[in-house]
C-alpha positions as CSV (number, residue, x, y, z in Angstrom):
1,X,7.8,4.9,-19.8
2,X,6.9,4.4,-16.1
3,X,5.2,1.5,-15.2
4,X,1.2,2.4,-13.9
5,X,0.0,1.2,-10.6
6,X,-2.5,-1.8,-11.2
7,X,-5.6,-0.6,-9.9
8,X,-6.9,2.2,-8.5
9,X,-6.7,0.8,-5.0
10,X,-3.2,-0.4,-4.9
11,X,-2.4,3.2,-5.8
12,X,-4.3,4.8,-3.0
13,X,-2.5,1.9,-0.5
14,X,0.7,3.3,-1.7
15,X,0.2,6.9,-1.2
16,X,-0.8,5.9,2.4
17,X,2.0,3.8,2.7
18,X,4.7,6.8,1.3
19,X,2.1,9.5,3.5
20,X,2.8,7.8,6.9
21,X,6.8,6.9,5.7
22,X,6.8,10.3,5.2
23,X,5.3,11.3,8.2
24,X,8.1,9.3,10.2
25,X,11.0,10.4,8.4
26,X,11.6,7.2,7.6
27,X,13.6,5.9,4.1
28,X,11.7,3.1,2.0
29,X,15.3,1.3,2.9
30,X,13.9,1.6,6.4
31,X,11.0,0.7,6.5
32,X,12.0,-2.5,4.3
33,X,14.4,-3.2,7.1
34,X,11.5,-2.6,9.8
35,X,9.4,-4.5,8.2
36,X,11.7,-7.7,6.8
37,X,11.3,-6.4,3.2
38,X,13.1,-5.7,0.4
39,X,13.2,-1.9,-0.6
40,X,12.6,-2.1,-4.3
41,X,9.4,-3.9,-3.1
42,X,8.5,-1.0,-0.9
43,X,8.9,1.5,-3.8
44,X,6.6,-0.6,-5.6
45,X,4.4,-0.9,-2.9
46,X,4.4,2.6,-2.8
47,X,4.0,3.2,-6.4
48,X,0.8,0.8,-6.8
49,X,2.2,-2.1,-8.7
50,X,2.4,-4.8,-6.3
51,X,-0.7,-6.4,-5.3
52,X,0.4,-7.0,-1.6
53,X,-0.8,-10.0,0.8
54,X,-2.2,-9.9,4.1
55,X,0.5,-10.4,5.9
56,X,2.4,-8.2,4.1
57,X,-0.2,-5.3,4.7
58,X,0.2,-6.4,8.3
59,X,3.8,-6.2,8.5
60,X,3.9,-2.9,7.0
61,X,1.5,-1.3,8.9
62,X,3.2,-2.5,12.1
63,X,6.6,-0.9,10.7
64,X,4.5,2.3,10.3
65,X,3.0,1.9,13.7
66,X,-0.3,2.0,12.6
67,X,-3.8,0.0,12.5
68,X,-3.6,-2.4,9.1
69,X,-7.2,-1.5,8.6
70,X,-6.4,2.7,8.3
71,X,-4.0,1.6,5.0
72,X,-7.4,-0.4,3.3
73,X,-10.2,1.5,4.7
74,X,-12.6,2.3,1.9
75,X,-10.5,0.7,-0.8
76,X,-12.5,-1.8,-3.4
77,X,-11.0,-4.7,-5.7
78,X,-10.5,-4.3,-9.3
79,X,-14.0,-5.0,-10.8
80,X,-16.3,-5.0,-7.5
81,X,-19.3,-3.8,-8.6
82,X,-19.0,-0.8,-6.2
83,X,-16.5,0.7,-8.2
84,X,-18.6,-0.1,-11.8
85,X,-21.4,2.2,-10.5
86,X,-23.4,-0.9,-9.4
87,X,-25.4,-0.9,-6.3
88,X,-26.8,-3.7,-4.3
């Protein structure tokens, strides 16, 4: 059985992650060499089961040539009470 992303937003950070690989042409092997990773941590990236750092997020979206903030724009944590149908 496949192992499921961890949260909704780490999925949606992965599909832009494999969106804009895509987009490139690049391999996850290359952008794990552009961006001083290892590619099975890519693929998880990619597949939503790493929680990833902010430097990581950084060094990623740099690898993709892109603006950090368009790979987390709009996403929530786990449990913020935006995403439980709370307003404040």
């Amino acid at each position: 059985m496949a192992k499921q992303p961890i949260s909704d937003a780490a999925e949606t950070f992965g599909a832009r992650v494999r969106a804009r690989r895509n987009e490139l042409g690049k391999s996850q092997e290359r952008l794990a060499d552009d961006s001083g990773m290892h590619w099975t941590f890519i693929g998880q990236v990619e597949r939503g089961q790493r929680n990833v750092s902010l430097h990581n997020i950084l060094k990623i979206a740099e690898a993709l040539g892109m603006d950090a903030g368009e790979l987390v724009h709009g996403l929530r944590a786990p449990g913020d009470a935006a995403t439980d149908g709370e307003h404040s």
